[in-house]
C-alpha positions in Angstrom: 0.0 0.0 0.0 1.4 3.5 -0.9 1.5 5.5 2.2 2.7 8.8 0.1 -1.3 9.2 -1.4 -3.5 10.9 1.1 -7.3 9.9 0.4 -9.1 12.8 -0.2 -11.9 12.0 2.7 -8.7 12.7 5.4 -7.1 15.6 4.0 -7.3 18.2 6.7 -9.7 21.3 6.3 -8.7 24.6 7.2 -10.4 28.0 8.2 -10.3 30.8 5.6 -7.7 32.5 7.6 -4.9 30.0 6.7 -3.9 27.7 10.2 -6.4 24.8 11.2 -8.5 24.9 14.3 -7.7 21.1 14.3 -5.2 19.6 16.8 -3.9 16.2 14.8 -3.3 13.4 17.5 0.5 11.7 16.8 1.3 9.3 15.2 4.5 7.0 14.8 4.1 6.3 11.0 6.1 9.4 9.5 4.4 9.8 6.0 1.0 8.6 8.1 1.9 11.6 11.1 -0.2 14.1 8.6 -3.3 12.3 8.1 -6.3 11.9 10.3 -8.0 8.7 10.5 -11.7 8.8 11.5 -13.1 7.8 15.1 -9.3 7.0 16.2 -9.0 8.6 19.5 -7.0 7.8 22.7 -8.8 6.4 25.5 -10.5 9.4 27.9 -9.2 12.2 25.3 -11.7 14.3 23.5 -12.3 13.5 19.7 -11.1 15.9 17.2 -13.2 18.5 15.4 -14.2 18.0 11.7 -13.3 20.9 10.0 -12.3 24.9 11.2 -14.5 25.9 14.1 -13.3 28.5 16.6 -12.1 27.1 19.9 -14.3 29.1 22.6 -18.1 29.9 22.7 -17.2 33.3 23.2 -15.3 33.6 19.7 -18.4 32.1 18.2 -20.6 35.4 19.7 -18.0 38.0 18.3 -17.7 36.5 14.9 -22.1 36.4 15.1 -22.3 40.2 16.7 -21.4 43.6 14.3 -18.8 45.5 14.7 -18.4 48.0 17.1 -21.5 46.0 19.3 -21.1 44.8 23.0 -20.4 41.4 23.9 -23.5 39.7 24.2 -25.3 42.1 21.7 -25.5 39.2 18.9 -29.3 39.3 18.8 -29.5 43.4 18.4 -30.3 44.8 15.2 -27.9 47.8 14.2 -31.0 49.7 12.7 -32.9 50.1 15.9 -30.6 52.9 17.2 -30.7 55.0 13.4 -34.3 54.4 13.7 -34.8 55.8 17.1 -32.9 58.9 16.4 -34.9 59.4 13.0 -37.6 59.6 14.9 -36.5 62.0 17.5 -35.2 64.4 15.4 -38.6 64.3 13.0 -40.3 65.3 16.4 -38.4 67.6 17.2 -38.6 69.4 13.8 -42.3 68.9 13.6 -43.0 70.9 17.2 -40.6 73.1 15.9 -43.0 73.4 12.9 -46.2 73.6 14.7 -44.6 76.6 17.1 -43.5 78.3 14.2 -46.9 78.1 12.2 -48.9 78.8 15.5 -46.7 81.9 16.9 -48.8 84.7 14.6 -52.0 83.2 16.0 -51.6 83.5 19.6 -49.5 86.9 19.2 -52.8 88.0 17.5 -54.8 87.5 20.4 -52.5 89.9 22.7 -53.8 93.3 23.3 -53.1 96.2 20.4 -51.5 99.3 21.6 -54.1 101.3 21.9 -56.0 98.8 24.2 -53.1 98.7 26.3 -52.6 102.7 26.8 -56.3 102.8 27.7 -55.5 99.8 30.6 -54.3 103.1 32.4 -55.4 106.6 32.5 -53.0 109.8 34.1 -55.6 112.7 35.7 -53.3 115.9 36.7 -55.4 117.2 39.6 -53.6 120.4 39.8 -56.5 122.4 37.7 -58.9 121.2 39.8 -60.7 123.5 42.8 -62.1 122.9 45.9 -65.8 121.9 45.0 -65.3 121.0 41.5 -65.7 117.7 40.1 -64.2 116.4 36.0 -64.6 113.6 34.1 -62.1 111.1 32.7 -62.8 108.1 30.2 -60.9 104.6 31.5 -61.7 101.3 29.5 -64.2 103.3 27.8 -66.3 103.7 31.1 -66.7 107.6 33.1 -64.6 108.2 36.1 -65.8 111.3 38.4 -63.1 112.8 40.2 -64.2 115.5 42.8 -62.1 117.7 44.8 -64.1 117.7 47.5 -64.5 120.9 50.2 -63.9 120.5 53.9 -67.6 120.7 54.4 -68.1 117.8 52.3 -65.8 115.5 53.9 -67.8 116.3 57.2 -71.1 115.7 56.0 -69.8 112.3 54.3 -68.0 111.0 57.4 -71.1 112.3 59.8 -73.5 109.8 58.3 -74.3 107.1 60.6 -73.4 103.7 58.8 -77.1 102.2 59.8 -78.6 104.8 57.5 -76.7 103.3 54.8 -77.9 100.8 52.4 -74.7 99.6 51.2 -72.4 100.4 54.2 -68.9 101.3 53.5 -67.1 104.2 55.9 -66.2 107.2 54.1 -62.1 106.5 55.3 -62.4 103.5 53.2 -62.9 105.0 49.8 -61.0 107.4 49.9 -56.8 107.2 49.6 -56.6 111.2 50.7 -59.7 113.1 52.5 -60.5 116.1 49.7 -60.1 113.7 46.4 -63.4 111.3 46.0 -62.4 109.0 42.4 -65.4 107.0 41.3 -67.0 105.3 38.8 -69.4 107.7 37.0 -71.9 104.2 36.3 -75.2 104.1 38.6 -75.4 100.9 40.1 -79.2 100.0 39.3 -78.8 99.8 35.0 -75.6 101.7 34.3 -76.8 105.0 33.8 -74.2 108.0 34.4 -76.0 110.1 37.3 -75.8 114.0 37.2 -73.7 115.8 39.0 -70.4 117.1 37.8 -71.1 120.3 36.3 -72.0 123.2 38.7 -75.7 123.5 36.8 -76.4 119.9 37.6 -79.0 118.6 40.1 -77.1 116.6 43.1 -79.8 115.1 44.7 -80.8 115.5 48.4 -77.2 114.4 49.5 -75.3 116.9 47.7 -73.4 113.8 45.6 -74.9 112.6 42.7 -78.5 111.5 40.9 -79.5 109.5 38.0 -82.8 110.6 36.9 -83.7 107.2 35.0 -84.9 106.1 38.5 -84.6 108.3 41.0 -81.0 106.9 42.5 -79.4 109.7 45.1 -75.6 109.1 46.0 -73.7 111.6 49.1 -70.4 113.2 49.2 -68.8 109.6 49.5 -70.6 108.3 46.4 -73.0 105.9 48.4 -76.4 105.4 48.0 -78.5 106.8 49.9 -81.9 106.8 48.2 -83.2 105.1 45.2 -83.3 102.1 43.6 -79.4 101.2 43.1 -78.0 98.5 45.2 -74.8 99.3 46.1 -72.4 102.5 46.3 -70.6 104.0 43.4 -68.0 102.0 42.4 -64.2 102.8 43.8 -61.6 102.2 40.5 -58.1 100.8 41.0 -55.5 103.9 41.2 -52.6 105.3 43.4 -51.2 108.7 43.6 -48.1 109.3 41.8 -47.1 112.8 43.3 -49.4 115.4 45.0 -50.9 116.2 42.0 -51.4 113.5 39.9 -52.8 110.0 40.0 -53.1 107.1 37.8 -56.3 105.2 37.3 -55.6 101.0 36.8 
């Protein structure tokens, strides 16, 4: 028998890389030491592998896992992680969007200039004398603002508060004793009541009267006779020097 031909069955296989996984048991028979004979194997050692295979099951998980993954990661697709940034960043370009489309809308809805210098109304009380009373228009409604004479004051603060029908002490309506700032509305239907030019009937308080219905308001703008409820309404305003105040 010619030991020099190798059958092709035992020629040894090797990986694509070049060396063989294989580890060849040894043989005595020199030109027989390179081939492997089938299902020959020394007692208690393991039996050879067929073929290239990588020697640890942890080769077998890097050669199965992309590049760049974690050990372990085999079973991971590498699109999920494009795909979930895609999506964030259309998100985040669609708000975008929607802010952008929805900004002229909502600024739309904000108050115009002119409705915003009318929020507040400056009165320079410097022209006005003892006794007298003017008008000023704030958020399109009458405001009376009445210098009012030390006589006045007296008769508003001597009123017993069981006479009154809405009962409010003349200390509280007032921010300083001679200056009365009211709403010029009646409280009944929203009439303006008489009573800020000299020639105009005042009533049987000396304040003001709304002849729709017969309503009679005192020094202190509370009602006193008549069908309206409640007093004359006090606006929001403060004094920004001694002479001048600003109504809301």
């Amino acid at each position: 028998m010619d030991t020099s031909r190798k059958h092709p069955l035992y020629a040894p296989l090797a990986p694509p890389g070049g060396s063989s996984g294989l580890r060849m048991p040894a043989t005595g028979g020199g030109a027989a030491s390179g081939c492997f004979r089938q299902g020959v194997a020394s007692a208690g050692s393991r039996a050879p592998r067929l073929g290239w295979a990588p020697e640890r099951d942890d080769e077998m998980a890097d050669q199965m896992a992309p590049a760049g993954a974690p050990h372990g990661a085999a079973g991971e697709a590498p699109g999920e992680t494009r795909r979930d940034f895609l999506k964030l960043t259309t998100g985040a370009f669609a708000a975008v969007g929607v802010g952008v489309m929805a900004w002229p809308f909502i600024h739309s809805m904000n108050p115009a200039r002119d409705v915003l210098a009318l929020a507040s109304t400056e009165v320079d009380l410097s022209p006005i004398q003892a006794g007298q009373s003017v008008t000023v228009v704030w958020r399109g409604k009458p405001v009376f603002v009445r210098h009012r004479t030390a006589e006045e004051i007296q008769q508003a603060r001597a009123t017993p508060l069981s006479e009154l029908k809405d009962p409010q002490p003349d200390q509280g309506r007032v921010q300083r004793d001679q200056w009365l700032v009211v709403l010029g509305v009646c409280t009944h239907l929203g009439c303006v009541p008489l009573g800020q030019k000299p020639t105009d009937a005042r009533g049987n308080y000396g304040g003001w009267f709304c002849p729709c219905h017969g309503s009679h308001y005192d020094t202190s703008g509370r009602i006193r006779l008549g069908p309206a409820p409640t007093n004359l309404a006090i606006p929001e305003y403060s004094f920004t020097s001694d002479t001048q105040i600003r109504i809301g």
